[in-house]
C-alpha positions in Angstrom: -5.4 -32.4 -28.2 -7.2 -29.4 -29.5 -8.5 -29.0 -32.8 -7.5 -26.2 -35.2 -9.8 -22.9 -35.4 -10.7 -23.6 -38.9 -10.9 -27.6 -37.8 -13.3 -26.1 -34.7 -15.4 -24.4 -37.3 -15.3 -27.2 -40.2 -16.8 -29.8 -37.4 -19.5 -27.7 -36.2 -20.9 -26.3 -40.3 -23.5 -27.6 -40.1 -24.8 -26.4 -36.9 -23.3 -23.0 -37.1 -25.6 -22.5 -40.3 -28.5 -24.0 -39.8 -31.0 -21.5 -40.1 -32.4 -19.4 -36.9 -36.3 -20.2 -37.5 -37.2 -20.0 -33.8 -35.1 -16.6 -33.3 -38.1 -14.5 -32.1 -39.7 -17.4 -30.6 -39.8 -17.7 -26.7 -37.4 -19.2 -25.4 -34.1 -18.7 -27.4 -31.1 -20.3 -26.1 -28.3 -17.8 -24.7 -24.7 -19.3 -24.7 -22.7 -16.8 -22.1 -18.9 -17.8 -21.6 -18.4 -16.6 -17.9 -21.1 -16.5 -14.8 -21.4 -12.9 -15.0 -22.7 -12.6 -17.7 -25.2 -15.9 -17.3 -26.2 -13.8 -14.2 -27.7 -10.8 -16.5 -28.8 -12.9 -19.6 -30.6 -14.7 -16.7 -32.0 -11.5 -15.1 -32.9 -10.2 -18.0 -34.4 -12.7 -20.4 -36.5 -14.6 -17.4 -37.9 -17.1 -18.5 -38.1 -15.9 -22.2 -34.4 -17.2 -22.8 -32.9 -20.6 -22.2 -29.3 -19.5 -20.3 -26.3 -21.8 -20.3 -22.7 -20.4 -19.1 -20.0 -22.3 -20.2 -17.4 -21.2 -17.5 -18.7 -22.6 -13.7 -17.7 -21.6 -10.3 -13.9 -22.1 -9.7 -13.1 -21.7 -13.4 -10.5 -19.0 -14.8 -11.7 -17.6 -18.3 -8.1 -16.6 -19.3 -6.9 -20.2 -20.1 -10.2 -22.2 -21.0 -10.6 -23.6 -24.0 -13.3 -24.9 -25.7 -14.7 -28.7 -25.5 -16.6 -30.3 -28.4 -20.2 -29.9 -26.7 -19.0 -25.9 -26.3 -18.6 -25.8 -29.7 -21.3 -27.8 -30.7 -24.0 -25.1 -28.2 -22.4 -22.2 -29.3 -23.1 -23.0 -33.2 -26.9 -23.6 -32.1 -27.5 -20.6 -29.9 -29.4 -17.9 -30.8 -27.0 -15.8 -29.2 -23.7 -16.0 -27.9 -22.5 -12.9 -25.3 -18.5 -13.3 -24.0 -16.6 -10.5 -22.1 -14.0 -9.7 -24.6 -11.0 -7.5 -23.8 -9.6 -10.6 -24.2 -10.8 -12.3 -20.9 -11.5 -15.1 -23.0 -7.8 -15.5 -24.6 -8.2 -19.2 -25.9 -11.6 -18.6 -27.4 -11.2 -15.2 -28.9 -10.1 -16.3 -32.7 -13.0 -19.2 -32.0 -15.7 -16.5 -31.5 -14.3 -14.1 -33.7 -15.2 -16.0 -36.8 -18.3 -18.0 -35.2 -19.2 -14.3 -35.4 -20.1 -14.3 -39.0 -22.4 -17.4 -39.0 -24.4 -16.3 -35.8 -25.3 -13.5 -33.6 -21.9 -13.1 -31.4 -21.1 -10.3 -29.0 -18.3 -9.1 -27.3 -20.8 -7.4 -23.9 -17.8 -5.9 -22.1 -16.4 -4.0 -25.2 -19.5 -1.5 -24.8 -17.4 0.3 -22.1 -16.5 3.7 -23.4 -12.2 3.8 -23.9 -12.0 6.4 -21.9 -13.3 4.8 -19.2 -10.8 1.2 -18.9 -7.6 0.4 -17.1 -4.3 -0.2 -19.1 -1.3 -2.6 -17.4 2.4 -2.1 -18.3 1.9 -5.8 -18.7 -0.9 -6.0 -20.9 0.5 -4.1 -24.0 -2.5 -3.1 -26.2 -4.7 -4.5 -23.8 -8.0 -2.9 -21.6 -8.2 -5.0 -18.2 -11.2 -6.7 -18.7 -12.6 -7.1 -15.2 -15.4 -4.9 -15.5 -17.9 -6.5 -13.3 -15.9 -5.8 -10.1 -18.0 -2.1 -10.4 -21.5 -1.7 -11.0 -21.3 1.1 -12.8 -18.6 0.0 -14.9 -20.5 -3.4 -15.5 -23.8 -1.3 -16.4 -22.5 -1.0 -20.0 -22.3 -4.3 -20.4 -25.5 -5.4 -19.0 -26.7 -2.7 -21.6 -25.4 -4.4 -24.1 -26.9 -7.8 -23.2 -30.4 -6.3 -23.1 -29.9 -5.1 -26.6 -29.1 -7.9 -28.1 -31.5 -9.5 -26.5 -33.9 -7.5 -27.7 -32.5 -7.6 -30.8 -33.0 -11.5 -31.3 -36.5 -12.0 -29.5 -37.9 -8.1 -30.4 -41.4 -9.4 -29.6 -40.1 -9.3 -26.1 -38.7 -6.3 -25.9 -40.7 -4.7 -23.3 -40.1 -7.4 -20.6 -36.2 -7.2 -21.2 -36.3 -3.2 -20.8 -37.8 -3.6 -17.5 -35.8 -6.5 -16.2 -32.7 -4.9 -17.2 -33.5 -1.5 -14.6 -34.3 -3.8 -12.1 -31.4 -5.9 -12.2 -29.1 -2.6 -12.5 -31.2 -1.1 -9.6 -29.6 -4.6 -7.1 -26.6 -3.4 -8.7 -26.3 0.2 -8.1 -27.8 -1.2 -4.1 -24.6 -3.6 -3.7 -22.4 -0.6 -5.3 -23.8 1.9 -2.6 -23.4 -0.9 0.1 -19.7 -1.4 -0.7 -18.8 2.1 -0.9 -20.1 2.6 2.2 -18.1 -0.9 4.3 -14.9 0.0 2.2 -14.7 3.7 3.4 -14.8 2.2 6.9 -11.1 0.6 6.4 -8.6 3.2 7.8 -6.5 4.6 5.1 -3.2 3.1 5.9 -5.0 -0.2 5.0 -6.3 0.1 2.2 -3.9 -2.2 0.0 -5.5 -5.2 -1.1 -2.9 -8.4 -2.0 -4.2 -11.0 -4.2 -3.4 -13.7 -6.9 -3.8 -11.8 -10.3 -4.6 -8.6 -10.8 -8.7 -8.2 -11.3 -9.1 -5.8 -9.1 -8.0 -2.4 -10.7 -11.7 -1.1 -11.6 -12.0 -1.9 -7.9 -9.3 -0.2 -6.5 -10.2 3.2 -8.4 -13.6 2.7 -7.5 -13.3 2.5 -3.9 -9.5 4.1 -3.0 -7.5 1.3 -2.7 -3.7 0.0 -3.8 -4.1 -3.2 -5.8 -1.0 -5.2 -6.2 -1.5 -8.7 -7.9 1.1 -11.7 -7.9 0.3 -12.3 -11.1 -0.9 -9.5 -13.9 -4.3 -9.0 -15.1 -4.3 -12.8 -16.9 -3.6 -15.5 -14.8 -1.4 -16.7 -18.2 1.2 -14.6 -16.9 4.1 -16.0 -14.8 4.8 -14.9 -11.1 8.6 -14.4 -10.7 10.4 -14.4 -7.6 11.1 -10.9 -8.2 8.0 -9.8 -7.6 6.7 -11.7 -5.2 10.1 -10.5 -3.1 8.9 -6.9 -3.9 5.7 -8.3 -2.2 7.2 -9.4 0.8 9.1 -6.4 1.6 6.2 -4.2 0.9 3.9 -6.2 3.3 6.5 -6.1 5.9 7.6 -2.5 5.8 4.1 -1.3 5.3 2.4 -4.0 8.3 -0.1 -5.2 5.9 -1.7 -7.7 7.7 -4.1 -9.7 5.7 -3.7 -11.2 1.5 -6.5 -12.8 -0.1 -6.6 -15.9 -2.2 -9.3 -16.2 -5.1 -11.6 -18.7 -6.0 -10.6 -19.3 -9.6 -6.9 -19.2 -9.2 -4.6 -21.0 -7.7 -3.1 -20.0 -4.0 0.0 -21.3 -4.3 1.8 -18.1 -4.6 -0.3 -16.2 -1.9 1.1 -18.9 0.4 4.5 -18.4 -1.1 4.2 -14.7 -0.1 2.7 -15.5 3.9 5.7 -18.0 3.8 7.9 -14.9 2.5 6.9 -12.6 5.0 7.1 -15.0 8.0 10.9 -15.5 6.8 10.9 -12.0 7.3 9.4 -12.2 10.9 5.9 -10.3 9.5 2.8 -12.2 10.4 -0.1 -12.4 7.3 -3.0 -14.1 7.2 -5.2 -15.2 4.3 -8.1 -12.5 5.0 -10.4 -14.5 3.2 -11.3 -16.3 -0.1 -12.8 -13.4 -3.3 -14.4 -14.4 -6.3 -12.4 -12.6 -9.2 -13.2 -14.1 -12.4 -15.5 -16.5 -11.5 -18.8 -16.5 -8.7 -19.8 -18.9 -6.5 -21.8 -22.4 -6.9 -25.2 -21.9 -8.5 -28.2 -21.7 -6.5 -26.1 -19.4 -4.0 -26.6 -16.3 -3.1 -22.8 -16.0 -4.1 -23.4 -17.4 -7.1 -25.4 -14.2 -8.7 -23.2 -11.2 -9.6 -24.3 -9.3 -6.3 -23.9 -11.6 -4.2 -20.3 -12.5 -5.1 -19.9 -8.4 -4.8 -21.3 -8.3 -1.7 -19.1 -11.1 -0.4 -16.5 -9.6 -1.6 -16.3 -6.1 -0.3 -17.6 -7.8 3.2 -14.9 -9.8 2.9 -12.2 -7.0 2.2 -13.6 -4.2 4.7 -13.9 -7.0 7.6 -10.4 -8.6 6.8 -8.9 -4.7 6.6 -10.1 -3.2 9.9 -13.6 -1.8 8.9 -16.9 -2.5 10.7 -19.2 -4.1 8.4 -21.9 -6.7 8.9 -20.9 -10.2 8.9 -23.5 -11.6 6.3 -23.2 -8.8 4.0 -25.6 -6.2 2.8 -28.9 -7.9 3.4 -27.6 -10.8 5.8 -27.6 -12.8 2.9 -24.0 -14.0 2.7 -23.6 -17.7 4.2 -22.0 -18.2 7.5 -18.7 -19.2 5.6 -18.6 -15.7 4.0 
């Protein structure tokens, strides 16, 4: 059972104004909801900045919800950085009003408009999957620096350089994909998978993205569409769907299953990481790494020739 927003805040008074005396000293604790964000906080502060992400490998930010000891960290922190765009569904009214008792902000929601993904399905809604492109994520890492810089000014200098050298890996693993995903011939280029978090990619690099699911995994996968699926896969001799880390892969197995009925062969091409990265102390588990698996991944699965460990030979043999 889950306590009520003003309940939520009520418990955790205490903490959520207790006054910020160590703000500019070194190091001040970071709360980040999702890995992706940990990952720049991380990059960025060094060892200035005491990280925590709430969300670990496997978990899908759409339908989490807050524990006690999240909301007891989050009234502490120095700062708090989420996605917004409503990744974060269940913890969006939470945050919303933590946001007038401490320094809360929304990193993803730096993107200029004209720049984000609408979905039939997502009325009044920006897809929120911003990190699946460097240069789209590059706002956002933007904005953690400045508020970073913000809360611990003394340091100010240390997260300014940090910051280009961490987008510089970026822009690399952008340039890298690019390059592998241009190898897939064009009739390929439709990528399958659970939800739909790949738009930003699809634009990015020329591919057709068709999800199960929408952009949140809270949406329902009908039969409908999943028969749409099927018949697309068959008439078009799409060969390879992917499952993703963070959500479930029952419905990519109901599609393989679909197709066979249909007497069209697919494989699983491989597993991506979507909403989530891999297990800490990976190379998967930073932001470039799970992007670097993940166009490998695609571009091998689709017909390209690219390099089995990745960009740097980095990826693991599992990859």
């Amino acid at each position: 059972m889950f306590l009520t927003r003003r309940a939520l805040l009520t418990a955790t008074a205490a903490a959520a104004f207790a006054p910020h005396a160590a703000l500019a000293q070194s190091p001040i604790s970071v709360i980040a909801t999702t890995g992706m964000i940990a990952d720049a906080a991380t990059a960025i502060a060094g060892d200035k900045a005491d990280v925590r992400a709430l969300m670990g490998p496997g978990v899908d930010p759409h339908g989490y919800r807050q524990t006690r000891s999240d909301i007891a960290a989050m009234a502490r922190a120095d700062v708090v950085l989420w996605n917004g765009l409503y990744l974060e569904a269940q913890l969006e009214d939470f945050l919303t009003e933590l946001a007038s008792r401490t320094r809360v902000v929304a990193v993803a929601e730096a993107a200029p408009a004209d720049k984000l993904l609408r979905h039939v399905d997502y009325e009044g809604r920006a897809d929120p999957h911003l990190w699946m492109v460097p240069g789209l994520w590059r706002f956002a890492v933007e904005r953690v620096r400045d508020t970073l810089i913000e809360a611990a000014p003394d340091h100010a200098d240390t997260f300014a350089a940090n910051a280009e050298a961490y987008l510089a890996e970026l822009d690399a693993v952008g340039t890298y994909a690019a390059d592998i995903l241009s190898r897939v011939p064009q009739e390929a280029r439709v990528l399958v998978t659970a939800h739909d978090a790949f738009g930003y990619f699809g634009r990015e690099y020329g591919f057709e993205v068709e999800g199960i699911q929408g952009i949140s995994t809270e949406s329902e996968a009908g039969l409908q569409r999943i028969g749409e699926l099927v018949g697309m896969l068959a008439a078009r001799k799409i060969g390879a769907v992917f499952v993703e880390s963070s959500v479930s892969d029952r419905n990519i197995r109901a599609l393989i299953e679909g197709a066979r009925a249909r007497g069209h062969e697919v494989t699983i091409g491989g597993e991506l990481f979507s909403d989530a990265m891999g297990a800490p102390g990976t190379y998967e588990g930073t932001l470039v790494g799970m992007l670097d698996h993940n166009a490998t991944t695609i571009a091998r699965a689709l017909g390209a020739d690219a390099p089995a460990r990745g960009m740097a030979g980095r990826l693991s043999a599992e990859s």
